[in-house]
N, C-alpha and C positions, 0 to 999 in steps of 0.2 A: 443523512448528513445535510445540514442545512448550509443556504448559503450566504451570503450575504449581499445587499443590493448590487455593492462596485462589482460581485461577480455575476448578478442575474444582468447587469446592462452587460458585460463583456460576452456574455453568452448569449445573449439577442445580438450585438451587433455581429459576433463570428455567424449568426444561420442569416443574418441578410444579407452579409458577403456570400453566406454558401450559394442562397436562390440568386444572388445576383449572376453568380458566373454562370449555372447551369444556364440561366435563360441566356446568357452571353451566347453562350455555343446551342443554343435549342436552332432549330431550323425553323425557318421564316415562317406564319400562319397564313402566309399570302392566298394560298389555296382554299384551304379552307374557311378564310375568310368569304372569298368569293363567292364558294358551295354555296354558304348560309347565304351571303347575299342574293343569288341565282333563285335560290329556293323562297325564300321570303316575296322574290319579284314576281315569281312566278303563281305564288300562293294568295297573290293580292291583284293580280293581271284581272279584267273584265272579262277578256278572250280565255274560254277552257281548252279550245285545241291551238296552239300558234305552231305553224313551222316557215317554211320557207316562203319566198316570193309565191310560189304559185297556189298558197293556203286557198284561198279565196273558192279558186277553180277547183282544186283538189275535193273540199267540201262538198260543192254542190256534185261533183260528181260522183261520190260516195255516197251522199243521198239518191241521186239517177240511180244507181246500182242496186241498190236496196230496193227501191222501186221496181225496176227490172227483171229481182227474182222475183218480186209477188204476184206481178203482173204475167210472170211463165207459168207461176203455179197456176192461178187461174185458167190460163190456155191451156195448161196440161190436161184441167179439172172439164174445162168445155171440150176437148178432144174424147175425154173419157166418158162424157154423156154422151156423145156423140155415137160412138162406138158401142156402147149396153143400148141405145136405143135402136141398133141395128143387127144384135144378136152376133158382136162379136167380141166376145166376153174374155178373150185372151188380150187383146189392143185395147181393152176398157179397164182392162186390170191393169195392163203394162202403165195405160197414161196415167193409172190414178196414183199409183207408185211414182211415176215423175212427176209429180203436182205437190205430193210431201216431200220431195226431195227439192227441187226447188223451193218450197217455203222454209224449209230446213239450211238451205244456204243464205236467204233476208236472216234468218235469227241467227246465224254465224256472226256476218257481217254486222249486226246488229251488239251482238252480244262482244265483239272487238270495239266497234266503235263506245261502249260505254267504257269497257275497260280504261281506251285510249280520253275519256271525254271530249269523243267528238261530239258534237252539237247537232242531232238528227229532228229531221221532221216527217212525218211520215205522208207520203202526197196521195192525190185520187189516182185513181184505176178506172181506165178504159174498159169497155164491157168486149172479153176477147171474141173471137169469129165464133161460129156454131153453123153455118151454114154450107158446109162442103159438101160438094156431090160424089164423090168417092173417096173408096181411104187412099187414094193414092194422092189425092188432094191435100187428106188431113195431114198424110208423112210430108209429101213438099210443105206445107205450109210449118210446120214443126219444124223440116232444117233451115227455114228461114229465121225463126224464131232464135234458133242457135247461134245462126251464123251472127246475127245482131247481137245476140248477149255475148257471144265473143270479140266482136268489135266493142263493144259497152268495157268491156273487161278491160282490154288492151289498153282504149284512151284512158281509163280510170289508171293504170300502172305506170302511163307516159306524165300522167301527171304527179304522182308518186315520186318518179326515179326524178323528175324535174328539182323536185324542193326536197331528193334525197333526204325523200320519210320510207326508211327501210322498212322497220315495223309494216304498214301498210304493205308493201311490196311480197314481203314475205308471205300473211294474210292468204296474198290474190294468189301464189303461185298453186295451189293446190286445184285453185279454180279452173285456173287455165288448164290445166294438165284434164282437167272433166272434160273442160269443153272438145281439147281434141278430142277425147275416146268419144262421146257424144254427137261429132259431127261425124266420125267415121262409120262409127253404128250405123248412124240412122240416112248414110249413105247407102251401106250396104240393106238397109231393109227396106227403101227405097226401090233398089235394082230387084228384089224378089217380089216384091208390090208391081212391078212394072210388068216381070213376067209371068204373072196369072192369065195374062191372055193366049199366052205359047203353052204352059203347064198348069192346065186345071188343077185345080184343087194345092195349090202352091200357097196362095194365101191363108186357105183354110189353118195348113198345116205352122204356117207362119204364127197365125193367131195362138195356134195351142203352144206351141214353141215361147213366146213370150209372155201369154198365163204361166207357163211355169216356170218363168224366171221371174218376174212380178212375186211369185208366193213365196219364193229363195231370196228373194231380197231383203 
């Protein structure tokens, strides 16, 4: 059926009354307007990470941290020459296992902070210790090492919960929870390193004890 003009305008003007009313009653694009604006701002920003007042700090010390763990690996890596160079092949095993394991938490952090695009630089490295006179030397000097990357951790998280960047927060908590078992460890092998002078042959046994969790790991 065809129609005729007078009735093709009545019938456009009845469907822009129809979209008039619907958008009448549509609900406001206020939101979404904003999204897109939010999105656009952020996609055109100079700065790839921004978040709160304490960005600045938060950064640099995310960078410190990354640092932190390569700079253990390495310690872990000179603890563990240390120990094959004195025929004790179960604490040379143990440390070398801790030296991938801390370079494995830099490329964690690492591999968040791209996600995140933080802005990372990677800094020099200290040449770690090598010259300890006993291994009871090398274990104190190891839960020093701890005790600092857990302090490193902490103010890294203070600065986090500051400019309430959860994301990050969340990241660190898996950390913290290493560190304690970490320092309790290597408290208690510590106290069996101490007493080889009362119980011969206690370190020996210590040694083999931890080559074979090194090789289970």
């Amino acid at each position: 059926m065809r129609t005729t003009t007078t009735e093709h305008q009545l019938l456009s003007l009845i469907a822009v009354l129809l979209i008039s009313t619907v958008l009448a009653f549509a609900p406001p694009l206020t939101y979404d307007t904003k999204y897109r604006n939010l999105l656009n701002a952020e996609s055109s920003s100079a700065t790839p990470f921004s978040i709160g007042g304490a960005s600045d700090e938060l950064l640099e010390l995310f960078n410190k941290q990354v640092t932190q763990e390569m700079a253990a690996s390495q310690f872990y890596l000179s603890a563990s020459i240390w120990f094959d160079g004195r025929d004790w092949e179960g604490q040379a095993k143990y440390m070398l296992a801790e030296s991938a394991e801390e370079r494995g938490h830099a490329l964690q952090l690492i591999d968040f902070a791209n996600k995140r695009n933080i802005p990372l630089k990677l800094q020099s490295l200290d040449a770690p210790d090598c010259d300890w006179s006993s291994p009871e030397d090398v274990w104190k000097a190891v839960l020093k090492l701890e005790q600092a990357n857990t302090a490193s951790l902490l103010q890294l998280a203070e600065a986090a919960n500051r400019c309430q960047d959860y994301a990050v927060l969340a990241c660190l908590n898996p950390f913290h929870m290493e560190q304690v078992d970490a320092e309790d460890k290597i408290g208690s092998i510590i106290a069996k390193v101490t007493d080889e002078n009362r119980t011969p042959g206690l370190l020996r046994q210590l040694d083999h004890e931890l080559g074979l969790e090194a090789g289970q790991a």
